[in-house]
N, C-alpha and C positions, 0 to 999 in steps of 0.2 A: 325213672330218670330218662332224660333226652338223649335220644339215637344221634350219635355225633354222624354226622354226613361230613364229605366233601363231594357239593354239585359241578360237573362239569357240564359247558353247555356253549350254545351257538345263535344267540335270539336273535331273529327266528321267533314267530307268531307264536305258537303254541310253545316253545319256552319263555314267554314271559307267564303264560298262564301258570308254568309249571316251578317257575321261580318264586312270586308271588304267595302258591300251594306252600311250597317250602317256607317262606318267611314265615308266612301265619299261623304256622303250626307249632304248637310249643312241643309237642312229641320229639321234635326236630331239633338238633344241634346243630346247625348249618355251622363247619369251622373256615370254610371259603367257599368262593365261589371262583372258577378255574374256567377260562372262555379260551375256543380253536373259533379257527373260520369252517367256514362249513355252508349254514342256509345262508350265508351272504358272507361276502370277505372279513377276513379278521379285525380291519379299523373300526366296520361297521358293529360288529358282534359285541366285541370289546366297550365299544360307545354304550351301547344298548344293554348290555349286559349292567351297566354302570347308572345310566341312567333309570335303569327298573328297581335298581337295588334301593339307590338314592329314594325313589317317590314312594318307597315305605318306608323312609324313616329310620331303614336297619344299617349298622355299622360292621356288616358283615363283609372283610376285606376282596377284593375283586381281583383276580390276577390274570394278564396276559398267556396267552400261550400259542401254540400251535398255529402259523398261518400255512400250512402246509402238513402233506399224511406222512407215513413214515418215508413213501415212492411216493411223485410223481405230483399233484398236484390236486387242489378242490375242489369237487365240484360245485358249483352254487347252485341254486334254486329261486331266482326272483319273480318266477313267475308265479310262487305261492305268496313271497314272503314280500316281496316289493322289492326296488332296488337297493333298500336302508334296512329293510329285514322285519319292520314291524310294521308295513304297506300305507309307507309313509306317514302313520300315526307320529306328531312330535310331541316331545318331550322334554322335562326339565335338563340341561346339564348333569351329567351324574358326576363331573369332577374327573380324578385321575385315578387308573389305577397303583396298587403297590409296585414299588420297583425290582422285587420277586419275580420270578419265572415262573408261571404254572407249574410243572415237571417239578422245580426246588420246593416251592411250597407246597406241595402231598408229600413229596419225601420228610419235607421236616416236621407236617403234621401228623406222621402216619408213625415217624422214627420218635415224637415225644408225645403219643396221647396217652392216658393212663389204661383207656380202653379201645378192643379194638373198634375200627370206623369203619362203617359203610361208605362205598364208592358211588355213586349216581351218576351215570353217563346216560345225559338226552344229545349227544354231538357226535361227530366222530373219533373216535375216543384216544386220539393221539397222545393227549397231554398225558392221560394215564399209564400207558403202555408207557411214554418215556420213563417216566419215573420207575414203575416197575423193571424194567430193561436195565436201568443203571444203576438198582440197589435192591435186584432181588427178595432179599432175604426177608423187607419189607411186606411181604403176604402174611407174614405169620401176626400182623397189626391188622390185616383187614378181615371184617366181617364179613360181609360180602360185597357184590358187584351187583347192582340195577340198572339197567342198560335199556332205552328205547331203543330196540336198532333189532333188523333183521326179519326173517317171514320165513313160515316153512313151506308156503305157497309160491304166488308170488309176489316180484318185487314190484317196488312203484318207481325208482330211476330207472331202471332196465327189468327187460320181463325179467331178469333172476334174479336183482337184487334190490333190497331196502337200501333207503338214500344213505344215512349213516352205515350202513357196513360197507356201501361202495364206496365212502367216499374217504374210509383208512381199512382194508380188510386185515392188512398185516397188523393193525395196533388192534383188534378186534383177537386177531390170534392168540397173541401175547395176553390179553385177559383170561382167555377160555384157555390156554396152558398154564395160567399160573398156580393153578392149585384150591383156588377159592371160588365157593357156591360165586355162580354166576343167575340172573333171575334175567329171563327177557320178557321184556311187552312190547312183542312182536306186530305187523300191520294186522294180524288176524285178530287179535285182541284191541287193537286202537280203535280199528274202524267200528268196534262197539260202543266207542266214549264217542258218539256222531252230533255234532251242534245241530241242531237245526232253528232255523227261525224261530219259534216256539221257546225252546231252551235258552236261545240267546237272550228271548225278552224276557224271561222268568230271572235268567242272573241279572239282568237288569236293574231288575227290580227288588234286589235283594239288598238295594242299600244306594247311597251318595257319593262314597268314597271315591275319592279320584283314581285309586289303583283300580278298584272294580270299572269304573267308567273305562277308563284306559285297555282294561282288557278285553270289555268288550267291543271297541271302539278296533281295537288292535283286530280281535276276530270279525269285524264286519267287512274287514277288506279281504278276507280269505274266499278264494275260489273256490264255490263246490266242487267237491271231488267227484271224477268222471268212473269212480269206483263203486261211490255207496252213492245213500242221495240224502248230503249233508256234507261237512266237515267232520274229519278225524280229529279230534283232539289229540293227538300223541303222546308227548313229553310228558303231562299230568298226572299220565298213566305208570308211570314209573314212581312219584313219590307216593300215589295216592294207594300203590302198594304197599308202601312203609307206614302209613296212616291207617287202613284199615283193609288188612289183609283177609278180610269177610266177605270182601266184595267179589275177592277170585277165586277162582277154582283152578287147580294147578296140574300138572306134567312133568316128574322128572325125566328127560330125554338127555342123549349124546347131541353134541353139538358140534359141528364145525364150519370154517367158512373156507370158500374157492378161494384161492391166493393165484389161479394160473390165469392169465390172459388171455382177451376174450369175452365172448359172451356171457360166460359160468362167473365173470369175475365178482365176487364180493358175494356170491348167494352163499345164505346161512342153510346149511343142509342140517336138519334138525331131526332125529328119529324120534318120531313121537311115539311107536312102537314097536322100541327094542329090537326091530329087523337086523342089527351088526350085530348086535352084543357088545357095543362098546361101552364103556364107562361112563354111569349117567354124570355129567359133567355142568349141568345144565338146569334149570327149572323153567317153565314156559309157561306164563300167566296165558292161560287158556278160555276162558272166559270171566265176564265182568258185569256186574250191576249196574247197568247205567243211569236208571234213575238216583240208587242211591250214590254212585258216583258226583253226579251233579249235585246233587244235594251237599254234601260235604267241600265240592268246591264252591257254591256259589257260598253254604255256611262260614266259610273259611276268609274267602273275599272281602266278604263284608264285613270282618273284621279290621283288616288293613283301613289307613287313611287317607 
């Protein structure tokens, strides 16, 4: 049977890749798909997010949510992602979203699914923590949590922190308190799913399809990263755990993140060896197959039409 998800996300270049991932997967229940602002303000996310879903074809409902963290404000990122979030790649209209609230719709998918559902957070994972915030008792429906967000190193917005857990630390708490396996793929694990020129023209060539062209079109305007030497795929990393969990190698550790202001603010302090003795609360996708990675995305891709 199909893993019911509910994706939350912020596209943002490497979430279309990772949306897409999702569509094509029939292992996948996608029950929505649930957009905050984040790599670029929420009109844009929300657009994109709609217009990605649209060019596959799929009738899987889109909802509004979070243009704002639980404090303060978003940070954006245009200098990865372009000022429209997909570096200027255009795209078909993807129509409108439902007239649901992100936050409403988990609550009332999570309060009538017959089984429980995984959570998917590639964004700041605001829209999630709302919902769990205002009707707790809602964990005992969730599977778990998969989250792109966080680093036990360091971060890539600030030397301490990953861009999504600076950019809602306290809705980041709220998942890691709630009680359910939480799984990260952290920068340390991303920066192994690395494009490079080579990989790019191999997905390429793995088919015609306008969703594959589009993504790769979408990752040709992505800046090397002055970290690795290549592109991070990130986002992808997170379903392509739910797909084929042979690819990782894993870590249970404690987890938490800085809530104080400042420098320290939004770093994920991750004990990958049991130094506190705190409660493992946490699973750290730790390393990854990157060839067979690519291989199941570009396989996957080229499905889509």
């Amino acid at each position: 049977m199909a893993t019911p998800i509910i994706l939350d996300c912020d596209p943002g270049t490497d979430d279309a890749f990772a949306l897409f991932l999702a569509l094509a997967s029939p292992e996948l229940d996608v029950r929505a798909i649930t957009v905050a602002g984040g790599n670029v303000g929420l009109d844009r996310t929300l657009a994109n997010a709609l217009a990605l879903t649209r060019l596959t074809g799929s009738n899987v409902p889109v909802y509004r949510g979070a243009d704002r963290p639980l404090l303060g404000a978003f940070f954006n990122e245009p200098r990865v992602h372009g000022v429209d979030g997909l570096g200027g790649i255009t795209l078909p209209d993807g129509g409108q979203p439902e007239h649901e609230l992100a936050a409403d719709a988990i609550r009332r998918i999570l309060r009538t699914a017959a089984e429980p559902v995984t959570l998917v957070g590639i964004a700041p994972v605001s829209n999630l923590a709302l919902a769990l915030m205002t009707e707790p008792s809602l964990t005992s429906n969730i599977d778990q949590i998969v989250l792109m967000s966080g680093a036990w190193a360091e971060g890539n917005a600030t030397p301490a922190a990953e861009f999504n857990a600076l950019n809602d630390p306290e809705a980041l708490a709220v998942l890691l308190a709630c009680g359910r396996p939480v799984v990260f793929a952290t920068l340390e694990l991303t920066a192994q799913a690395l494009v490079t020129p080579t990989r790019l023209a191999v997905l390429r060539g793995r088919g015609t399809g306008r969703c594959l062209a589009a993504a790769c079109d979408i990752q040709a305007t992505v800046p090397l990263s002055r970290r690795v030497p290549g592109s991070p795929l990130h986002d992808p990393c997170a379903i392509a755990w739910l797909l084929r969990p042979s690819l990782f190698t894993t870590r249970a550790c404690s987890a938490k993140v800085d809530l104080a202001p400042g420098i320290g603010r939004g770093r994920t302090v991750i004990d990958r060896w049991n130094r506190t003795g705190d409660p493992l609360n946490a699973v750290v996708l730790e390393t990854l197959d990157a060839d067979g990675f690519f291989e199941l995305l570009g396989e996957r891709l080229a499905l889509l039409r």
